[in-house]
N, C-alpha and C positions, 0 to 999 in steps of 0.2 A: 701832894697827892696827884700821881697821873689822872688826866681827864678822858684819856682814852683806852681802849683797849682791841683786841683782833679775836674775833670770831671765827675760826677755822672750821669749816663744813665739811664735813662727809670726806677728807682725804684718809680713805683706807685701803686698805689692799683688794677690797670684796668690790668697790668702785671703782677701782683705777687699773687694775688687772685685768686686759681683755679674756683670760679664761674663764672671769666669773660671770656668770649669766647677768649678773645686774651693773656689770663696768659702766662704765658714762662716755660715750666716743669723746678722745681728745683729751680727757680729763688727765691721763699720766704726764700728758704735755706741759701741763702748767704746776707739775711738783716742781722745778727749779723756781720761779717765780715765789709760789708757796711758802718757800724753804728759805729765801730769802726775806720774803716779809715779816716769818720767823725770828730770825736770827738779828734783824732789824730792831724788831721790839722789843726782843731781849736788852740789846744793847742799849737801847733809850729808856728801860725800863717800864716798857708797856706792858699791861697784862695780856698772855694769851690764854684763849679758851680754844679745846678742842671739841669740839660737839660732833657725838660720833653715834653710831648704829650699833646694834651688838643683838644679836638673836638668840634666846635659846633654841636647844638640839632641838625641843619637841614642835617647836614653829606656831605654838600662840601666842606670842609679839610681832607676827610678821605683817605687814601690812597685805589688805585682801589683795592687793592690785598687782603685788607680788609674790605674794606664795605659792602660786604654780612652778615658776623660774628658779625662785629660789626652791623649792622643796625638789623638781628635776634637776637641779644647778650644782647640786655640791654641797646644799644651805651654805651659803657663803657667811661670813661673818658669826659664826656660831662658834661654840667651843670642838665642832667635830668637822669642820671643813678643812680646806688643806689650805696649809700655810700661804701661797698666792692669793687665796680669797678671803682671809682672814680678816677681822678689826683692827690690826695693828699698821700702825702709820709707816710711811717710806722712809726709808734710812737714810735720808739726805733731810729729815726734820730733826731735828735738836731740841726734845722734848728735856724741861727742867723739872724739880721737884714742887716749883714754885706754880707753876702753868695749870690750871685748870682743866679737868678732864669731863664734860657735861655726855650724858647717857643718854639722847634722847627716846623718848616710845612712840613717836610719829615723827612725821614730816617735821614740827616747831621744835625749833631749839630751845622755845617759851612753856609751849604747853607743857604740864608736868615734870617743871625739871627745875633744877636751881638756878639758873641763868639769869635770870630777873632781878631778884633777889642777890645775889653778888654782884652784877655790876651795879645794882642800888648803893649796895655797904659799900663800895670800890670808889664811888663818887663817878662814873662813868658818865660822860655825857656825851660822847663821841665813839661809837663802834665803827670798826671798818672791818667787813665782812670778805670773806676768799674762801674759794677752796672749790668742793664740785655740789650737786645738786644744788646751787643756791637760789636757783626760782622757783623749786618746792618749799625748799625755807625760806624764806623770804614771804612769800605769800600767804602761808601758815604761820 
């Protein structure tokens, strides 16, 4: 059983695309890097988690500190924003069947989500975390 596994943070198109009101400066810079620690783990058989954001259209999951932005913005990551500001990952990651896909409803990739719980069952004793926002998550 692998003892580790990679935590992938917030690389979506609603963060990494400077059209969308909530992008992260710099963050599309480090989709090659990303994409490699991807493809890495794959091959060494590490588990990847993608712990991602996803809004509904009506914007009661949005976080307060955000939904002025996002609700003028385009609601990025919703199911009615345009495809550059969308939930879906860069096409230079190589998502498997096998890969874990975590939903978060805040800032924690902990709070309210399964994450805990599978890398418990996983035997996980070593996370290595990448991707963007990760000193919101990380701190929550």
């Amino acid at each position: 059983m692998n003892k580790n596994a990679l935590v992938m943070i917030d690389m979506q198109r609603g963060f990494i695309d400077p059209s969308s009101p909530l992008c992260i400066p710099y963050a599309a810079a480090t989709v090659p890097a990303c994409a490699k620690m991807i493809d890495f783990c794959h091959e060494k058989g590490i588990p990847v988690f993608y712990v991602v954001r996803h809004y509904r259209a009506d914007g009661t999951d949005v976080e307060k500190a955000r939904y002025k932005a996002w609700a003028e913005g385009g609601r990025p990551m919703s199911e009615v924003c345009s495809p550059n500001m969308s939930d879906t990952y860069p096409e230079e990651f190589t998502i498997l069947d096998k890969d874990y896909i975590i939903i978060k409803p805040r800032f924690s990739a902990f709070f309210h989500t399964s994450l805990d719980l599978i890398l418990r069952r996983l035997g996980v004793e070593n996370v290595m975390i990448a991707g963007t926002t990760t000193p919101n998550c990380i701190r929550t």
